[in-house]
N, C-alpha and C positions, 0 to 999 in steps of 0.2 A: 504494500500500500504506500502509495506516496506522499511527500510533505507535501503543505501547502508551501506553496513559494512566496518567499514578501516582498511586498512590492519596492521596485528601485525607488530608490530617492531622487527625487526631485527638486529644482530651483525653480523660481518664479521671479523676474526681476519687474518693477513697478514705476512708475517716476511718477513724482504730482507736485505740481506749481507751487509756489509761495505766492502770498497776493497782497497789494495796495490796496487800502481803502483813498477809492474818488471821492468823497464822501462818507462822512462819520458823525451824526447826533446824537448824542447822550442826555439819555431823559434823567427822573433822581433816582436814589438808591431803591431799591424795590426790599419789602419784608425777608427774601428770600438772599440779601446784598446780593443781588446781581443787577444790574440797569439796561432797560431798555432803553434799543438803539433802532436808529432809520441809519442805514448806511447800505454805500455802493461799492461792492468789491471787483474790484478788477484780476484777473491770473497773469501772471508775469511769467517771463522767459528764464526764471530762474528756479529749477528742478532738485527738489529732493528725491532720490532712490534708495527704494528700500528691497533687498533678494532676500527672497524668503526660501531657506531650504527644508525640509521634510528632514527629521532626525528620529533614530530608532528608539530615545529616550524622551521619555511623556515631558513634556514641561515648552516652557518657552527661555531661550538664550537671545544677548545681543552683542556686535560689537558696533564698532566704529568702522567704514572702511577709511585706508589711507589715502585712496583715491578722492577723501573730502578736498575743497578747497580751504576750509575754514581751519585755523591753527586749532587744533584738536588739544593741543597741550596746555594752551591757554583758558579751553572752556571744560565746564566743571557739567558735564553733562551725562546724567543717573543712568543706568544700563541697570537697575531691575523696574520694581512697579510702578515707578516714579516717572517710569519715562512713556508716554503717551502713546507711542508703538507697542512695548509689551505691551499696556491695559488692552488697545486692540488686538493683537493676538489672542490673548488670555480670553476677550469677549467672543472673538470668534471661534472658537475652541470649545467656548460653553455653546455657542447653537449647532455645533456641525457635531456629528453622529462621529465618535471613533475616531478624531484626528491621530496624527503623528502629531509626536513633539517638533518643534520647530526654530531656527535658528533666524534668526534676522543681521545682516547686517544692513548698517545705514551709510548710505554717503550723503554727506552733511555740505550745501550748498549755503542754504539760507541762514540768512545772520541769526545767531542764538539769541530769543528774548529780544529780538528788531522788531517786533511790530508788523512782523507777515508772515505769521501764521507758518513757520518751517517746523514745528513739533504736530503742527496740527496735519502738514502734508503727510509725515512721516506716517499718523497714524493712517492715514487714508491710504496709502501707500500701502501697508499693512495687511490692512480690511482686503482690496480687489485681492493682493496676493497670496492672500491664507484661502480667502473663494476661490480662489483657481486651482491651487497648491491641496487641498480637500477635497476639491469638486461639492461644494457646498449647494451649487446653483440659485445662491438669492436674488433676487431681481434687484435692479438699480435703489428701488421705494425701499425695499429690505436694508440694501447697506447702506443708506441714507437714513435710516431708525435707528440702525447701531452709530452711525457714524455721529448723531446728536447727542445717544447718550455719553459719548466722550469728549465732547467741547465744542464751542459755537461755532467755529471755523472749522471742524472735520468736514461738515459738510459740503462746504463750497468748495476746498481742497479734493472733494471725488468729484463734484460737478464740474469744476471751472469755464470758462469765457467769461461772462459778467453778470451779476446778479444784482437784484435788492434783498437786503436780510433787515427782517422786521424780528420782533421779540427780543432774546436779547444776539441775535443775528444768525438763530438758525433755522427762522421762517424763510426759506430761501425762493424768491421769482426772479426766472432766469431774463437777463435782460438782452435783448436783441443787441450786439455788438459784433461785428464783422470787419470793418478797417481797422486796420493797425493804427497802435497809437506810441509812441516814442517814448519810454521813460531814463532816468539813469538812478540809478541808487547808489545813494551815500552811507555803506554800513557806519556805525560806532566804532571802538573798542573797547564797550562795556555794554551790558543791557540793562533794560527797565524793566522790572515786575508789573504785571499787568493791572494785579490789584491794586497794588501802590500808585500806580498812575490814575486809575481811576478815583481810589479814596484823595488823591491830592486834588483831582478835579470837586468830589467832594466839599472840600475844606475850604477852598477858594471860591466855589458859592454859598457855600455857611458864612463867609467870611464879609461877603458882599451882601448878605440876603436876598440872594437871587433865588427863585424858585424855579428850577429848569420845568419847561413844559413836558410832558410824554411825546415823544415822536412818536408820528404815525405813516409817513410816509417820507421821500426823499425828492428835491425838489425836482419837478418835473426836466427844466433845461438840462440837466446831466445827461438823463436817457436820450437825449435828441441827441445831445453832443457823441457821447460812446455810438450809437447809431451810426451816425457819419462821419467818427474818425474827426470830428472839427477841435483840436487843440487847443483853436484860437477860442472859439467857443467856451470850452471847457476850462481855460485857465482862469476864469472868472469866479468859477463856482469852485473851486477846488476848497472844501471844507474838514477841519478835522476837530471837534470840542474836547476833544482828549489833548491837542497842540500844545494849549499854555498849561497846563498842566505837568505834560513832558519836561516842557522849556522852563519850569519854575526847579524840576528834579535835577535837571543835567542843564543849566544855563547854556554851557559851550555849543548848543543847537542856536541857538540865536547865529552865532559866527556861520554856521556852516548855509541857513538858509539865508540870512544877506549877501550871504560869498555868491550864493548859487544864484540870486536873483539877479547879481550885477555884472554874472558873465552869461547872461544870454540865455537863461532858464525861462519860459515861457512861465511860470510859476513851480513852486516850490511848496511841499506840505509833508508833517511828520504822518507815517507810514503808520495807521491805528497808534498802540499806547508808545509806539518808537522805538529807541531811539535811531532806528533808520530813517533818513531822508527820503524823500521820493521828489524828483524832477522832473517835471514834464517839458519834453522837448518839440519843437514841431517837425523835424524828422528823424531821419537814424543819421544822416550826418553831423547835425549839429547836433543829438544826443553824443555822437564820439568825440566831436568839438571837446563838450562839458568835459567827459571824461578826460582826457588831455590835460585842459588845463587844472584840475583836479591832481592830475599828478604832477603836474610841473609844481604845486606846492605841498607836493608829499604825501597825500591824501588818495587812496583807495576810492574808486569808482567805479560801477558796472553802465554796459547799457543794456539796457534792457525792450524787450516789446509786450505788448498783449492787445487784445486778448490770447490767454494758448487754451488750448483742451485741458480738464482736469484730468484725475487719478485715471495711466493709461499703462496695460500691461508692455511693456518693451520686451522679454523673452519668457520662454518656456520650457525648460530641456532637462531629458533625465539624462540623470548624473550614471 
């Protein structure tokens, strides 16, 4: 009588965007401390990947690859349940019948605690490649249910092009956005806590006795702008309520958004809680201009485009 044979191990490789808030309103602290928001998220050309491989021992692993771009030595970033890719693994493991254990490594693109969403890609990342890596079969609606219950931006990192996120931004309506639009990023070399950012937004209208209103939607000219690619348009509206906030945490964001308005940036806005910058350019030229003179004064710059596709499998091979 013969064994059963077990199955080859497999890899699943994943990429899913990092993204810019066009647009960001923050209503007050809600009973639950989290705050409802009207904001436009845009996906950027800047790709977290995460390969997911099948392991003969039950559980979930993670490393780092060296293939990051980001100085890995420098950033203090958790490899057990701390880190927003295991919990996705871990959740996907509890819906799917019988997994393997699973290995994850991450190649690390987007700026740690910048303000776009690269813990949130990773987990998205995660999700499509444990479905594939299991043969789960969930529909898109399914991994967008799990993808919410592990933070507000998983889900637009499996969606991506451009959406409105209403609640606290993971009521997601995808928004018609097809021309490309130019940006460049200006990482930090430190990050902001997301909570901290918001409770100092917080404190600065306790301060003021401002009552912020609830957001309910996000202002109409944005969607027309994203629509047709109009920059010029768009530089107008470029909003973020978390900005002074940031800029009150890390002042030195002041320096970098007058630098960048006065060499040629169509507008300039901090990237959700930050402290990445984001520049809007009016094309890929003079988005590499920015860059350029960005390092003529020592300073790290991307350019970047969007809108891109969200969370997309890149490979699938057994080992």
């Amino acid at each position: 009588m013969g064994t059963m044979s077990t199955p080859r191990p497999r890899s699943v490789k994943v990429k899913a965007p990092g993204k810019v808030n066009v647009s960001l309103r923050v209503g007050p602290a809600r009973p639950d401390g989290y705050h409802s928001v009207a904001s436009v998220y845009l996906a950027v050309s800047l790709f977290e990947e995460v390969t997911a491989t099948s392991t003969p021992e039950p559980g979930v692993t993670v490393s780092l690859s060296p293939d990051s771009t980001l100085d890995l030595d420098e950033l203090d970033i958790p490899l057990d349940e701390r880190n927003l890719a295991v919990r996705a693994a871990r959740l996907m493991a509890e819906v799917t019948e019988r997994p393997t254990g699973v290995h994850l490594e991450i190649t690390k693109r987007v700026p740690v605690a910048g303000g776009m969403g690269g813990g949130s890609a990773d987990a998205a990342a995660t999700l499509l490649a444990c479905d594939a890596l299991w043969g789960s079969g969930l529909s898109k609606e399914e991994l967008a249910h799990l993808a919410a219950e592990l933070g507000a931006d998983v889900p637009f990192a499996l969606l991506g092009g451009a959406a409105v996120g209403l609640g606290v931004g993971d009521q997601l309506s995808p928004a018609l956005a097809t021309t490309r639009l130019d940006w460049v990023l200006v990482p930090a070399e430190y990050g902001l806590s997301t909570p901290r950012v918001f409770a100092e937004l917080d404190r600065l209208r306790a301060a003021e006795g401002f009552d912020a209103p609830e957001p309910t939607d996000v202002e109409p000219g944005i969607l027309t702008a994203l629509r047709s690619g109009d920059s010029g348009g768009l530089r107008h509206l470029l909003v973020n309520d978390l900005q002074r906030a940031a800029v009150e945490l890390a002042p030195q964001l002041r320096d970098t958004l007058g630098w960048a308005d006065s060499h040629g940036a169509l507008a300039s806005i901090v990237s959700g809680s930050g402290p990445t910058v984001a520049l809007l350019a009016v094309d890929a030229a003079a988005a590499q201009d920015l860059v350029d003179s960005f390092a003529r004064q020592g300073v790290e710059a991307l350019a970047v485009h969007g809108p891109v596709a969200g969370a997309k499998i890149v490979s699938d091979t057994v080992l």
